[in-house]
C-alpha positions as CSV (number, residue, x, y, z in Angstrom):
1,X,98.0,53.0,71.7
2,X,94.9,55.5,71.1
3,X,95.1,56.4,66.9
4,X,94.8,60.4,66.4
5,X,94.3,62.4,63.9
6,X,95.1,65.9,65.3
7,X,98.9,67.6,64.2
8,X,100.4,69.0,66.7
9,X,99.6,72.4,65.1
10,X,96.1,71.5,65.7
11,X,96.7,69.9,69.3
12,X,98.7,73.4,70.4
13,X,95.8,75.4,68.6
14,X,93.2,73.5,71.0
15,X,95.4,74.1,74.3
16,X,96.0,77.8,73.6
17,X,92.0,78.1,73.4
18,X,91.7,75.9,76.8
19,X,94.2,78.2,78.2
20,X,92.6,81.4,77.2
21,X,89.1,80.3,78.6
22,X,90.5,79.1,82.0
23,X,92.4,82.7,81.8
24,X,88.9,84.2,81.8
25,X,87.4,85.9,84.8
26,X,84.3,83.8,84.4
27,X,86.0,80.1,84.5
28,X,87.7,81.4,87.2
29,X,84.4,82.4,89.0
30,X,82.8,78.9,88.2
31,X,85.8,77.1,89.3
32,X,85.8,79.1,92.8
33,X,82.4,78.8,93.6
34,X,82.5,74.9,92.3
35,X,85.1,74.6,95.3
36,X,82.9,76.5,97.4
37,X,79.7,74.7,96.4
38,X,81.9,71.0,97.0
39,X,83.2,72.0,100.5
40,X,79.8,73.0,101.4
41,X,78.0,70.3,103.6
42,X,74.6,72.2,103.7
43,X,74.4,72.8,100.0
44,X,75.5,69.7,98.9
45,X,73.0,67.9,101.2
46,X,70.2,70.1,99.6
47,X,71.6,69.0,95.6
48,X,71.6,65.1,96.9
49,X,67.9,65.9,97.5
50,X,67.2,67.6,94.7
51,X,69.0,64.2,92.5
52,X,66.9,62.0,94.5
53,X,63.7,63.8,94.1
54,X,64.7,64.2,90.1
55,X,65.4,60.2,90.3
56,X,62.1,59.6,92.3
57,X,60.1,61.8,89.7
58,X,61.7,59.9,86.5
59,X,60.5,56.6,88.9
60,X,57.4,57.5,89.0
61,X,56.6,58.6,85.4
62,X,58.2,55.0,84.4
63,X,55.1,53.9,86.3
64,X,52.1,56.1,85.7
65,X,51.4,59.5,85.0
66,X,52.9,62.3,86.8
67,X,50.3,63.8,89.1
68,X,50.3,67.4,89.9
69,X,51.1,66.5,93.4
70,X,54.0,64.7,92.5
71,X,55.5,67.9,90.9
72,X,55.0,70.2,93.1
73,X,56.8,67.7,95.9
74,X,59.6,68.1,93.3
75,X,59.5,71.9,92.7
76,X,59.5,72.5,96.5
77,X,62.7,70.4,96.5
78,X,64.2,72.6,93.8
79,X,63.1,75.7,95.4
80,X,64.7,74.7,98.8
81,X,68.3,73.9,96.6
82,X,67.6,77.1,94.7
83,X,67.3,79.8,97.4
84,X,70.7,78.8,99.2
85,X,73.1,81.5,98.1
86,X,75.9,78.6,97.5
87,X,74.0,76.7,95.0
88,X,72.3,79.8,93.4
89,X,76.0,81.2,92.3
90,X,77.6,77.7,91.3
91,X,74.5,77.5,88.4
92,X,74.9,81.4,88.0
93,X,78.6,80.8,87.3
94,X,77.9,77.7,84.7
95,X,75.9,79.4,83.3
96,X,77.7,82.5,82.6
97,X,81.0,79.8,81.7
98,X,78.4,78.4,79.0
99,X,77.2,81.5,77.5
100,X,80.9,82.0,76.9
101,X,81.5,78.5,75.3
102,X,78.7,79.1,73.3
103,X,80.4,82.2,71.8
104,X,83.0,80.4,71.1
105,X,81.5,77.7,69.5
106,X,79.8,80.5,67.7
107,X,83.1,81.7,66.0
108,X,84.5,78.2,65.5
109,X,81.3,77.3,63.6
110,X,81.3,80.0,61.5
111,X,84.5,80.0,60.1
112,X,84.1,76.2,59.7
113,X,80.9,76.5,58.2
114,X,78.6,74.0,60.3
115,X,78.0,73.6,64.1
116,X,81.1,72.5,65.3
117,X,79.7,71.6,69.1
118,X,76.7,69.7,68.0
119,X,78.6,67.7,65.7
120,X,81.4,66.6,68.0
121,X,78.8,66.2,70.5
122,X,77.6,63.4,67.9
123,X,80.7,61.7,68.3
124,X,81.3,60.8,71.7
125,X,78.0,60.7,74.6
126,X,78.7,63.4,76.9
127,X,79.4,62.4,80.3
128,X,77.5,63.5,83.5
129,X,79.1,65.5,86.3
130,X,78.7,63.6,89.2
131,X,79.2,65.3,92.9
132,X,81.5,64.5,95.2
């Protein structure tokens, strides 16, 4: 049995807030075009690429140095991902979900006194959002 240290005060607190933010217009945006983005053959193709050619890159820099020509392979990669319209709103839409959670984290760390999200982020390795 997990051991936790929230009261329920606490737990219904942190639910509320979840609740509120997935009542926003802009989780609702990033959830919509996250669906749109994983029911999209073409644009998930092109971010597969764009993983491999980020994996091929980190390869290569584990075994020499990283030639201009290697980059530019990479940033035409990125460029290609980048200019479908799909792809271009799903990273619009994070980022414009993150810009709110940074808020947030704003007003949680100030009334706690200290940076709330880098310290929980201390606590537990944050896991990597894999496609489907």
């Amino acid at each position: 049995m997990e051991k936790t240290f929230m009261s329920h005060e606490v737990k219904d607190a942190a639910r509320s807030l979840a609740e509120l933010i997935m009542a926003t217009q802009l989780f609702r945006d990033f959830e919509s075009s996250r669906e749109i983005l994983t029911s999209n053959l073409e644009a998930m193709s092109l971010l597969r690429k764009l993983e491999e050619a980020q994996t091929n890159l980190n390869q290569i820099a584990m075994q020499r140095e990283v030639t201009d020509e290697d980059f530019a392979e990479m940033e035409q990669v990125r460029q290609r991902a980048f200019a479908n319209p799909v792809i271009l709103s799903y990273f619009q839409a994070q980022d414009r979900l993150v810009s709110l959670l940074q808020e947030v984290n704003g007003e949680m760390s100030s009334v706690l006194g200290f940076d709330f999200a880098q310290s929980a982020a201390q606590l537990e390795p944050e896991p990597e959002e894999e496609w489907e």
